[in-house]
PDB file of N, CA, C and O in Angstrom:
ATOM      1  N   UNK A   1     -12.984 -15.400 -61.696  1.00  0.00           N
ATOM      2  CA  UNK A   1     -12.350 -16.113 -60.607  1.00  0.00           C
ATOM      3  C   UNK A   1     -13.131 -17.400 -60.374  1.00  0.00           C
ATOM      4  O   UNK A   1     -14.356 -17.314 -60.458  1.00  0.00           O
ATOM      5  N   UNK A   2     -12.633 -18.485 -60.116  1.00  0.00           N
ATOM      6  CA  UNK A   2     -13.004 -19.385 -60.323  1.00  0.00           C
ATOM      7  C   UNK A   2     -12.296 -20.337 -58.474  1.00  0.00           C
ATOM      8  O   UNK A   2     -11.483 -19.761 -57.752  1.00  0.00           O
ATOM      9  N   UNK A   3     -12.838 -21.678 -58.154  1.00  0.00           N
ATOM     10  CA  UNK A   3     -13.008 -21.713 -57.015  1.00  0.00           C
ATOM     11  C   UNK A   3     -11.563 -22.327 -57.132  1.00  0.00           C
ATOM     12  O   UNK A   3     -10.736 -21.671 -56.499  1.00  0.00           O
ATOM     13  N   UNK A   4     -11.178 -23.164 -57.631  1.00  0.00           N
ATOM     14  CA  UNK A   4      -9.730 -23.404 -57.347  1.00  0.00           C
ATOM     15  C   UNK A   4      -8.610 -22.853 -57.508  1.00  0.00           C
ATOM     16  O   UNK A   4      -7.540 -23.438 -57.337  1.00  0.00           O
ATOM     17  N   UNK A   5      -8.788 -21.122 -58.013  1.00  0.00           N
ATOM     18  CA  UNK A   5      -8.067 -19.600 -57.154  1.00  0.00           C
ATOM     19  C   UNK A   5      -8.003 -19.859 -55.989  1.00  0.00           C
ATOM     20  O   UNK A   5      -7.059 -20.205 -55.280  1.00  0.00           O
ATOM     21  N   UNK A   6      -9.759 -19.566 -55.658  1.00  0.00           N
ATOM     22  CA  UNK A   6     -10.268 -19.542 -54.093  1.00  0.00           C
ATOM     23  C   UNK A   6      -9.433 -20.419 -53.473  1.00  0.00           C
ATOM     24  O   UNK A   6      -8.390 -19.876 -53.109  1.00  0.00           O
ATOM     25  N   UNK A   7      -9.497 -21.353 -53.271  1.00  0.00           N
ATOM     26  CA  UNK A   7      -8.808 -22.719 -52.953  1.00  0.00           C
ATOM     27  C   UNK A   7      -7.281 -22.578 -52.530  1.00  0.00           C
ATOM     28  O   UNK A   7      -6.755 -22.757 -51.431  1.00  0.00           O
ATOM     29  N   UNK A   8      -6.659 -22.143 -53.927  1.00  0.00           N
ATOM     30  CA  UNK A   8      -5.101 -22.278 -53.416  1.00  0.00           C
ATOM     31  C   UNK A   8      -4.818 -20.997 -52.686  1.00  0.00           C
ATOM     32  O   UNK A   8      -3.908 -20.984 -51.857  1.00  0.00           O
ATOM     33  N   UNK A   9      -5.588 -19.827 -52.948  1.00  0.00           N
ATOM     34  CA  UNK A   9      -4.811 -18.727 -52.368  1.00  0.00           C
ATOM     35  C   UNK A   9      -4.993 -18.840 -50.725  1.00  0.00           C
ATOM     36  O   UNK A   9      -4.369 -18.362 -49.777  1.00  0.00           O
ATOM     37  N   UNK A  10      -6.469 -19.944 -50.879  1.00  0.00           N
ATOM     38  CA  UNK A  10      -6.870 -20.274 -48.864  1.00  0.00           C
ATOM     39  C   UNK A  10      -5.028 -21.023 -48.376  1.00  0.00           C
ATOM     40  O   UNK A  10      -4.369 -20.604 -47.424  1.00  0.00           O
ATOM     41  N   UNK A  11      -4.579 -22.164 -49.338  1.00  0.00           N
ATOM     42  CA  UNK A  11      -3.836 -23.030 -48.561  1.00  0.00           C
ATOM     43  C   UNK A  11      -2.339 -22.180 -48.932  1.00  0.00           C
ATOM     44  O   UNK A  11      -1.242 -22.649 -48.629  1.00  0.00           O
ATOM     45  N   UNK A  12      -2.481 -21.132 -49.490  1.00  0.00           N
ATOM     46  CA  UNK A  12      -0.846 -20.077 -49.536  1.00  0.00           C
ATOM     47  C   UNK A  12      -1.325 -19.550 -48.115  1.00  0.00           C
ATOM     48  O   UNK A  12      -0.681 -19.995 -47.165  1.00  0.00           O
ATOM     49  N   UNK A  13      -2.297 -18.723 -47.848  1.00  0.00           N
ATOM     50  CA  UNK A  13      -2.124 -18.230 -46.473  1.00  0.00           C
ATOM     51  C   UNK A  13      -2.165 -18.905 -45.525  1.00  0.00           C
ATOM     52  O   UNK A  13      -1.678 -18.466 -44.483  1.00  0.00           O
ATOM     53  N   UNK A  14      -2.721 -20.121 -45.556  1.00  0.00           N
ATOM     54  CA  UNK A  14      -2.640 -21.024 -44.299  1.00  0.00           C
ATOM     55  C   UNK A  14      -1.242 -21.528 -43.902  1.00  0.00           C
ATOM     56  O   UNK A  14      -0.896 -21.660 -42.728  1.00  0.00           O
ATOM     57  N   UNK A  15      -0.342 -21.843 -45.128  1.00  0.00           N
ATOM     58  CA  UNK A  15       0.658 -22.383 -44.563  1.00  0.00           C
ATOM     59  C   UNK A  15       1.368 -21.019 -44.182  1.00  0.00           C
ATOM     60  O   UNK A  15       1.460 -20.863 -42.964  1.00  0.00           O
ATOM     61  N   UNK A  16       1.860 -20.057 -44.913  1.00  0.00           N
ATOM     62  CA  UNK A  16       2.325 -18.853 -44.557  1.00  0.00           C
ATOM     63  C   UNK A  16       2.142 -18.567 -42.779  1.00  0.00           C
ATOM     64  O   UNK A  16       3.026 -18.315 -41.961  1.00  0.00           O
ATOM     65  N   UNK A  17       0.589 -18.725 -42.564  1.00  0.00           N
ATOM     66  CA  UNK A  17       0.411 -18.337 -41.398  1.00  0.00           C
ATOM     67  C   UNK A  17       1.476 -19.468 -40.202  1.00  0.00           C
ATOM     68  O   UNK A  17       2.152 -19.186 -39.212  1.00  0.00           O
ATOM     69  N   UNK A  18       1.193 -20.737 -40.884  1.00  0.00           N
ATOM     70  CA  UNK A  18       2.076 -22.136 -39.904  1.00  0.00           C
ATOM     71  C   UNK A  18       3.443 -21.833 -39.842  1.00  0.00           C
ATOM     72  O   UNK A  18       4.127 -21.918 -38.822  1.00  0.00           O
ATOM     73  N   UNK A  19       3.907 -21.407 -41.169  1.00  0.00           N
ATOM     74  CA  UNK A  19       5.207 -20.632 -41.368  1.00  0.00           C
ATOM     75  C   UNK A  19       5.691 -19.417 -40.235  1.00  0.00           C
ATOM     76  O   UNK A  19       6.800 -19.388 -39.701  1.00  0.00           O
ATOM     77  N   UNK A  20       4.858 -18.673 -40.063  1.00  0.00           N
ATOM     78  CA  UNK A  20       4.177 -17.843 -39.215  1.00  0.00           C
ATOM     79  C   UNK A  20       4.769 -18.009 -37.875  1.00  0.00           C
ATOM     80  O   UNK A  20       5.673 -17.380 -37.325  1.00  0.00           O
ATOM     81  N   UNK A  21       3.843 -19.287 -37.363  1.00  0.00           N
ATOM     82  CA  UNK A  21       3.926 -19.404 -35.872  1.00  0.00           C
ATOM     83  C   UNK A  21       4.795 -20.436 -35.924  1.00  0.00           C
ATOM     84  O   UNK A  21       5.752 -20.068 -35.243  1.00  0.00           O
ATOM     85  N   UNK A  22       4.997 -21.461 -36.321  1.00  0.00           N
ATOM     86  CA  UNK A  22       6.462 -21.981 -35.885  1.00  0.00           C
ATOM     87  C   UNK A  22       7.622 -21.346 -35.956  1.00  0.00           C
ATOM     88  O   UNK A  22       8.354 -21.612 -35.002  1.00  0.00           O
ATOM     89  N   UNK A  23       8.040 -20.647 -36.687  1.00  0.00           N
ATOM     90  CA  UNK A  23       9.078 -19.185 -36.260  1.00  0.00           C
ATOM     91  C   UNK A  23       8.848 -18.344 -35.344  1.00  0.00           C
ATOM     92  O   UNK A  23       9.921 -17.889 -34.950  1.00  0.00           O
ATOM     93  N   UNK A  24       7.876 -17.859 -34.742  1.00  0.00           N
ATOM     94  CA  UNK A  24       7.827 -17.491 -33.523  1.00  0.00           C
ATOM     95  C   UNK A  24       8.038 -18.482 -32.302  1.00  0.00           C
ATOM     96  O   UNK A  24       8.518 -18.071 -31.245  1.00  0.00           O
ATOM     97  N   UNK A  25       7.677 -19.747 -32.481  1.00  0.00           N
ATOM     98  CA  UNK A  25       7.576 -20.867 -31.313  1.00  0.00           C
ATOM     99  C   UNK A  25       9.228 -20.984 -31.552  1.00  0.00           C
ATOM    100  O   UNK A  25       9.948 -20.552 -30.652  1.00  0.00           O
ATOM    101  N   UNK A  26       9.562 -21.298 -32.203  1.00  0.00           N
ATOM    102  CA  UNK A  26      11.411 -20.847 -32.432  1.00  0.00           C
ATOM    103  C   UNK A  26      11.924 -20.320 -31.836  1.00  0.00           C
ATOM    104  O   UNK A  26      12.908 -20.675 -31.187  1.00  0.00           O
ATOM    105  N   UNK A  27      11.372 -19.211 -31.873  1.00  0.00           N
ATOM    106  CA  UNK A  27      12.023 -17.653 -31.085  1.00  0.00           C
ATOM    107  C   UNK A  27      11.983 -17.765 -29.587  1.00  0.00           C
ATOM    108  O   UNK A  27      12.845 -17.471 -28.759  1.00  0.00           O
ATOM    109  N   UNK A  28      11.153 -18.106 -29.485  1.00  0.00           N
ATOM    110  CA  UNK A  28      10.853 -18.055 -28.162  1.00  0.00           C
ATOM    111  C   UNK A  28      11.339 -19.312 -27.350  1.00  0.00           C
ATOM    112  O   UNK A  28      11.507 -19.026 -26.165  1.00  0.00           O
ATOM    113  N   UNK A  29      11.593 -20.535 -27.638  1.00  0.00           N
ATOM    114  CA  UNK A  29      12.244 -21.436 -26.970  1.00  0.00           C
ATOM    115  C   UNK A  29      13.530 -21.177 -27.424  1.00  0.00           C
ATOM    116  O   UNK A  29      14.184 -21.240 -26.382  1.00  0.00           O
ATOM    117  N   UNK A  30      14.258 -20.939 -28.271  1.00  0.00           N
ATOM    118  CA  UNK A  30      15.683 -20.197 -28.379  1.00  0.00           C
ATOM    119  C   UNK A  30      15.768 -19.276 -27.111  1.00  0.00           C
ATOM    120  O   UNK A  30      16.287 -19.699 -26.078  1.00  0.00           O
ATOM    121  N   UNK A  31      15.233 -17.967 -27.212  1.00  0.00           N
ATOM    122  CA  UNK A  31      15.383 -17.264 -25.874  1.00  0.00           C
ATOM    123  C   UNK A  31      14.764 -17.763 -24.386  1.00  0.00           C
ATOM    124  O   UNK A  31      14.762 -17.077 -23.364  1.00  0.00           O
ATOM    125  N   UNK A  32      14.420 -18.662 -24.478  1.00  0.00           N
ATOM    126  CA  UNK A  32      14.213 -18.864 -23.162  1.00  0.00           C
ATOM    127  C   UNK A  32      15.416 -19.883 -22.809  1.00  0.00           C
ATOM    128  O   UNK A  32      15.894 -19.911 -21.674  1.00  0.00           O
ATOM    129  N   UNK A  33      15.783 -20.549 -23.637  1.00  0.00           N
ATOM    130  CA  UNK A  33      17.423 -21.394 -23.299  1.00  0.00           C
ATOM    131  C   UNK A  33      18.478 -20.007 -23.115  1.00  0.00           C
ATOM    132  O   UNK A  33      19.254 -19.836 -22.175  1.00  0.00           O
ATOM    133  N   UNK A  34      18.317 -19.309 -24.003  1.00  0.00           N
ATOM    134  CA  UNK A  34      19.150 -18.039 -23.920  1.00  0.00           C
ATOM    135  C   UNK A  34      19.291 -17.309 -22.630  1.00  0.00           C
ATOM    136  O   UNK A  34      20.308 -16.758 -22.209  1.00  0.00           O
ATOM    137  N   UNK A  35      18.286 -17.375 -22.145  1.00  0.00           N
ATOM    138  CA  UNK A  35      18.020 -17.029 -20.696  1.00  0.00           C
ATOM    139  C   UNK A  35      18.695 -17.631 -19.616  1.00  0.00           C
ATOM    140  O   UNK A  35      19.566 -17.188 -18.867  1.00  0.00           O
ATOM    141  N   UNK A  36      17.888 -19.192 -19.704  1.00  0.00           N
ATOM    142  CA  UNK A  36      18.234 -20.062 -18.681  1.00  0.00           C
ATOM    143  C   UNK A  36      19.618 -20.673 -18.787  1.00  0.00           C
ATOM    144  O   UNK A  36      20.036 -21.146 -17.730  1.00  0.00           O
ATOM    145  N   UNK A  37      20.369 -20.757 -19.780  1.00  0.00           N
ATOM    146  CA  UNK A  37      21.882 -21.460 -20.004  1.00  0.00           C
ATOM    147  C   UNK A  37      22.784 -20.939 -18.639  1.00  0.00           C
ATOM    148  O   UNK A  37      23.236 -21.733 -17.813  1.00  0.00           O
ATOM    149  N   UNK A  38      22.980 -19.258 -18.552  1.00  0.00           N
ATOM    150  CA  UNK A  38      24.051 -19.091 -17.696  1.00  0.00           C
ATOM    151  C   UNK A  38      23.565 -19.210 -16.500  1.00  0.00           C
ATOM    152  O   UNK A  38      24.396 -19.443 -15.623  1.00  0.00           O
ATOM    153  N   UNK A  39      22.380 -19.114 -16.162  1.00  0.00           N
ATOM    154  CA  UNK A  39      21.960 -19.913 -14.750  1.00  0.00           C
ATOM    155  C   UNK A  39      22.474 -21.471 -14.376  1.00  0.00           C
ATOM    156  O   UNK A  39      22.895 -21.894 -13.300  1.00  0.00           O
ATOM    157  N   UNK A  40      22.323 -22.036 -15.408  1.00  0.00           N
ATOM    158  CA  UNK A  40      22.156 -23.523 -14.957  1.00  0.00           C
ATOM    159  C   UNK A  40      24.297 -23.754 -15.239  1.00  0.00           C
ATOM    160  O   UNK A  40      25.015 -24.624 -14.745  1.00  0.00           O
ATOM    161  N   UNK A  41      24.485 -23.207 -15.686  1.00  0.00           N
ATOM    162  CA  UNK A  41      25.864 -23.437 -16.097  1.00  0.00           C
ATOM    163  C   UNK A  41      26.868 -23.140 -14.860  1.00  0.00           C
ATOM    164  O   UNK A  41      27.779 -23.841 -14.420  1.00  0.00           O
ATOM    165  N   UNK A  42      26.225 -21.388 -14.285  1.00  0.00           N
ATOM    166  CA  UNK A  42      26.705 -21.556 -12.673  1.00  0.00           C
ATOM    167  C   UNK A  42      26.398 -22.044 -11.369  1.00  0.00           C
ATOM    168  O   UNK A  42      26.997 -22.171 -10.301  1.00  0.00           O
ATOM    169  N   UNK A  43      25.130 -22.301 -11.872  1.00  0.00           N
ATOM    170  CA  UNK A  43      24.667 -23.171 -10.699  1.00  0.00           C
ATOM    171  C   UNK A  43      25.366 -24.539 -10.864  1.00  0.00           C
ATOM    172  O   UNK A  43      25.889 -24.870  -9.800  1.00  0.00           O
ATOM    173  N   UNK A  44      25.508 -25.264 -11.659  1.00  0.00           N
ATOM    174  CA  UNK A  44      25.652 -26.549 -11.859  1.00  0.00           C
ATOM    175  C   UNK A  44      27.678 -26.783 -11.741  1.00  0.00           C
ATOM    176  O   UNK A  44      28.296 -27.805 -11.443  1.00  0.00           O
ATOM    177  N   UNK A  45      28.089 -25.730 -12.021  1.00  0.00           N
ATOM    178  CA  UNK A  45      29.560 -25.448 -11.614  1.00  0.00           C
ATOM    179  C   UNK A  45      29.847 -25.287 -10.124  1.00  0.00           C
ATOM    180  O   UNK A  45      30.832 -25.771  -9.566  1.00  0.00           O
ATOM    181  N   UNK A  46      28.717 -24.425  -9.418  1.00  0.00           N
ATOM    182  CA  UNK A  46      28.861 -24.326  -7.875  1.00  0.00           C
ATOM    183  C   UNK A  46      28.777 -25.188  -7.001  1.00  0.00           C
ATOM    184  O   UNK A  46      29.358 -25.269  -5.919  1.00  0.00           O
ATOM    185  N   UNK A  47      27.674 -26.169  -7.715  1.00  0.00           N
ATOM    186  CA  UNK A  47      27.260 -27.001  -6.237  1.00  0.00           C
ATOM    187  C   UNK A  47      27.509 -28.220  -6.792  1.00  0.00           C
ATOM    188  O   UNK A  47      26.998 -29.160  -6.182  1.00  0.00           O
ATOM    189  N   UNK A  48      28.384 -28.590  -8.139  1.00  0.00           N
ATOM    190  CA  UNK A  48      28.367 -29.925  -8.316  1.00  0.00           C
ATOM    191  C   UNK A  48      30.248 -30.589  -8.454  1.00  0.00           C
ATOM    192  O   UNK A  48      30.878 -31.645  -8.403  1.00  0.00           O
ATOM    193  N   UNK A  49      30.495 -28.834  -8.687  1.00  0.00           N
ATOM    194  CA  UNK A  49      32.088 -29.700  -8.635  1.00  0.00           C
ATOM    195  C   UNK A  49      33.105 -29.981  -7.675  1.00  0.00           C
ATOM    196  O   UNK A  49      32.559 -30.238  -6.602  1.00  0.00           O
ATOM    197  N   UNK A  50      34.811 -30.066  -7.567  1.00  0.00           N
ATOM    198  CA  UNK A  50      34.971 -30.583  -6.629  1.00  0.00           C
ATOM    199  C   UNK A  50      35.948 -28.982  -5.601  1.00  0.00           C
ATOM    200  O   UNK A  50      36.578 -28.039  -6.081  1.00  0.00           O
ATOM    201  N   UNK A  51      35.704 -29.267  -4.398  1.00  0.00           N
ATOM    202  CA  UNK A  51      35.817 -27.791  -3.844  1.00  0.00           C
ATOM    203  C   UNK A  51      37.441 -27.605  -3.867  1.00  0.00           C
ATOM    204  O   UNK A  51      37.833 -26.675  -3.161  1.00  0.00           O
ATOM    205  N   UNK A  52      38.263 -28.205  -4.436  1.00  0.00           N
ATOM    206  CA  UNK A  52      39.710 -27.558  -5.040  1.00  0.00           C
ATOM    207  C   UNK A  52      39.881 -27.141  -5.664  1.00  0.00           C
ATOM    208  O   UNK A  52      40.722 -26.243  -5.633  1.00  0.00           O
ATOM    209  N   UNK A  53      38.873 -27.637  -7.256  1.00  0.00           N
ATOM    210  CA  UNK A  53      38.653 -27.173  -8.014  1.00  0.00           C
ATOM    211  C   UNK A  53      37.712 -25.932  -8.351  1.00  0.00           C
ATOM    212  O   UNK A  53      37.345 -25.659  -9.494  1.00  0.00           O
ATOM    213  N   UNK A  54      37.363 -25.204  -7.184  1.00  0.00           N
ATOM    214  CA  UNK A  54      35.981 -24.107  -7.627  1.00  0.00           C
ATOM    215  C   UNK A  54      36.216 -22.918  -7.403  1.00  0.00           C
ATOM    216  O   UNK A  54      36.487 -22.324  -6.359  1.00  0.00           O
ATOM    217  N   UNK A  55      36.095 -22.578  -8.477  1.00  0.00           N
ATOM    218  CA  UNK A  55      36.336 -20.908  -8.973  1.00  0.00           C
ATOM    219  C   UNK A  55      35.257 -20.167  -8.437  1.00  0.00           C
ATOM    220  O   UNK A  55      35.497 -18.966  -8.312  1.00  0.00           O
ATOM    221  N   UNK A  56      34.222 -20.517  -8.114  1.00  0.00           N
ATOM    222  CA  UNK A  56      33.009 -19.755  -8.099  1.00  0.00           C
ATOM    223  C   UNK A  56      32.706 -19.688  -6.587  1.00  0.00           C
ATOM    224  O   UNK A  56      32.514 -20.664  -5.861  1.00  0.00           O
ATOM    225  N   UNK A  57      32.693 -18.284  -6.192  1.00  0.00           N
ATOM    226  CA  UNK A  57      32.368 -18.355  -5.002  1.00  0.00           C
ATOM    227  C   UNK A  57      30.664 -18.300  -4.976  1.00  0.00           C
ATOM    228  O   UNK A  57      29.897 -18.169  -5.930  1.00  0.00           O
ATOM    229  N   UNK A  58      30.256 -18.500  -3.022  1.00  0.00           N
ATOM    230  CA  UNK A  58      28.694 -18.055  -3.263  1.00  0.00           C
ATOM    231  C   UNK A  58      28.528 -17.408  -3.437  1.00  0.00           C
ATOM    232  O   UNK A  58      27.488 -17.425  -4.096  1.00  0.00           O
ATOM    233  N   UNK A  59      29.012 -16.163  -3.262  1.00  0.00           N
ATOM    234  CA  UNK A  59      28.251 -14.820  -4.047  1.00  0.00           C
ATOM    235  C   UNK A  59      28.152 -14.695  -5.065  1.00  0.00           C
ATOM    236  O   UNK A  59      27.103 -14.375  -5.623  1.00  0.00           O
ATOM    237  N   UNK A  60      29.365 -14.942  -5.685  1.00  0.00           N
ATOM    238  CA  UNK A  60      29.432 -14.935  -7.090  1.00  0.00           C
ATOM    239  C   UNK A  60      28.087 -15.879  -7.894  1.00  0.00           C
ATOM    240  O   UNK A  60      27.343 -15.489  -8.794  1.00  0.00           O
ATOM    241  N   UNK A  61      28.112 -17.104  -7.260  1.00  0.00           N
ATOM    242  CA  UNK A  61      26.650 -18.296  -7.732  1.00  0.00           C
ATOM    243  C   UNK A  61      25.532 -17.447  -7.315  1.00  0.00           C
ATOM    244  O   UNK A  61      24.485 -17.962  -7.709  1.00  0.00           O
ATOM    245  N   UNK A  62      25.370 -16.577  -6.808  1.00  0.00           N
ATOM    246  CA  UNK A  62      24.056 -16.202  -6.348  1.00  0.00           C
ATOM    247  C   UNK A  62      23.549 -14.713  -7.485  1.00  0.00           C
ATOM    248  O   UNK A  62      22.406 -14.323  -7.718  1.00  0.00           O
ATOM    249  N   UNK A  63      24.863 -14.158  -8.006  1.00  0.00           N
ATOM    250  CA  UNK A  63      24.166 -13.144  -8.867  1.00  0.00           C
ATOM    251  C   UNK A  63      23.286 -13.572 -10.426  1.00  0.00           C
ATOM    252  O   UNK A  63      22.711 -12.642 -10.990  1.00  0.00           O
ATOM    253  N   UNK A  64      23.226 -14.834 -10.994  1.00  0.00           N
ATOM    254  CA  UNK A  64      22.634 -15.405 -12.068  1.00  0.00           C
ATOM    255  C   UNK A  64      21.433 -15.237 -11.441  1.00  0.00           C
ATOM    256  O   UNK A  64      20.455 -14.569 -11.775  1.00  0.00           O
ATOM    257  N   UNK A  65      21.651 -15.994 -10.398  1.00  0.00           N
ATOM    258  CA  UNK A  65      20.110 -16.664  -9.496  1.00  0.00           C
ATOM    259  C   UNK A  65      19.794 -15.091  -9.371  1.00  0.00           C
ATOM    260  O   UNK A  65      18.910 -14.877 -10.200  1.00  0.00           O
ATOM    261  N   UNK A  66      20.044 -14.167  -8.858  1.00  0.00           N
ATOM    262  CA  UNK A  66      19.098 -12.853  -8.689  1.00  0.00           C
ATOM    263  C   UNK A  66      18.642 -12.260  -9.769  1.00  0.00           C
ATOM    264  O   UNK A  66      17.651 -11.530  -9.778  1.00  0.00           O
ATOM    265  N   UNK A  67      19.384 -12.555 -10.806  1.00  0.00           N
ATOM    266  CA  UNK A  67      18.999 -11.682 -12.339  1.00  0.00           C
ATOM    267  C   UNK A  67      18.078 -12.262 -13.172  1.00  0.00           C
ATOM    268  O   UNK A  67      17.555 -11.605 -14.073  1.00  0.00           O
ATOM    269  N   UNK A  68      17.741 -13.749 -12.924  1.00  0.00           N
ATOM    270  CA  UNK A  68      16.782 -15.029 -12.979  1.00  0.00           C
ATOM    271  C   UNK A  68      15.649 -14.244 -12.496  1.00  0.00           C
ATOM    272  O   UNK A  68      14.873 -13.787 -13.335  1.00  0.00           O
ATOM    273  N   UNK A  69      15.412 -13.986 -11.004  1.00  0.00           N
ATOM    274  CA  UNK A  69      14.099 -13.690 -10.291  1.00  0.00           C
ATOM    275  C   UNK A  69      13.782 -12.336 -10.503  1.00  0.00           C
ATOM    276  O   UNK A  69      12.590 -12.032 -10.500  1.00  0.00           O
ATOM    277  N   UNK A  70      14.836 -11.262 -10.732  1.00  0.00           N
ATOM    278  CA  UNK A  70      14.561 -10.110 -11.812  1.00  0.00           C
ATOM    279  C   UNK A  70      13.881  -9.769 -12.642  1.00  0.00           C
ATOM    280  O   UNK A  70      13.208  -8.751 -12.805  1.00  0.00           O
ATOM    281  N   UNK A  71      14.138 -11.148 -13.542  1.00  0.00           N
ATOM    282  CA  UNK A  71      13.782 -11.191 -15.221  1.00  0.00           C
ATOM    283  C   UNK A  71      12.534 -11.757 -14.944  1.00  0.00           C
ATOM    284  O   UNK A  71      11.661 -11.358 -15.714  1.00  0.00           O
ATOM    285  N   UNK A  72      12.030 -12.838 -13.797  1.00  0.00           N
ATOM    286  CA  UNK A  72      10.610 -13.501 -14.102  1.00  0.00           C
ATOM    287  C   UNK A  72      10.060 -12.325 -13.258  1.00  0.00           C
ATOM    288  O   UNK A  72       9.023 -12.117 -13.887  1.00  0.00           O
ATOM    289  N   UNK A  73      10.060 -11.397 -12.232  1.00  0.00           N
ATOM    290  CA  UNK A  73       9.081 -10.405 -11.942  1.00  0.00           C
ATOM    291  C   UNK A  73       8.590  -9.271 -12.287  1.00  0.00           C
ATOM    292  O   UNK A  73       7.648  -8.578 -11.902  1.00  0.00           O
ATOM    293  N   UNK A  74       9.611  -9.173 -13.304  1.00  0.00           N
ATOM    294  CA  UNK A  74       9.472  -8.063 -14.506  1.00  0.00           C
ATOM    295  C   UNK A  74       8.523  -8.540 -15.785  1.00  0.00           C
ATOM    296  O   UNK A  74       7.732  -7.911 -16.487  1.00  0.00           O
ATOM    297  N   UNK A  75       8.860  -9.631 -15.779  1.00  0.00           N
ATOM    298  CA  UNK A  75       7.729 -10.345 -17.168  1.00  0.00           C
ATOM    299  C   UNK A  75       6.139 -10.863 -16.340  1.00  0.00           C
ATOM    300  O   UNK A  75       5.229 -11.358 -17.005  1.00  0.00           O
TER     301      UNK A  75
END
């Protein structure tokens, strides 16, 4: 074995590992939009459109928002 084995098999696992964690950093800002989308989608339907047009009552706007503060006191 000789050092420029040594060498490449260091920069196969290094990138593997970068490979690694940018697929996890992926994952995880994917699900956290995954999360936050239907919040902001009814919130932003409730309080921004025009009140002839609104399907959404407050209660109805308020169950995202509770399943929101659910999900962050559980994590």
């Amino acid at each position: 074995m000789n050092v420029d084995s040594i060498r490449s098999n260091a920069a196969v696992s290094g990138s593997s590992a970068e490979i690694r964690i940018a697929k996890t950093a992926f994952c995880v800002i994917l699900m956290f939009l995954f999360s936050w989308v239907p919040y902001i989608t009814v919130a932003f339907v409730a309080g921004f459109s025009q009140p002839s047009l609104r399907r959404i009552t407050p209660v109805v706007s308020m169950i995202p928002a509770m399943m929101t503060l659910k999900a962050s006191a559980c994590f």
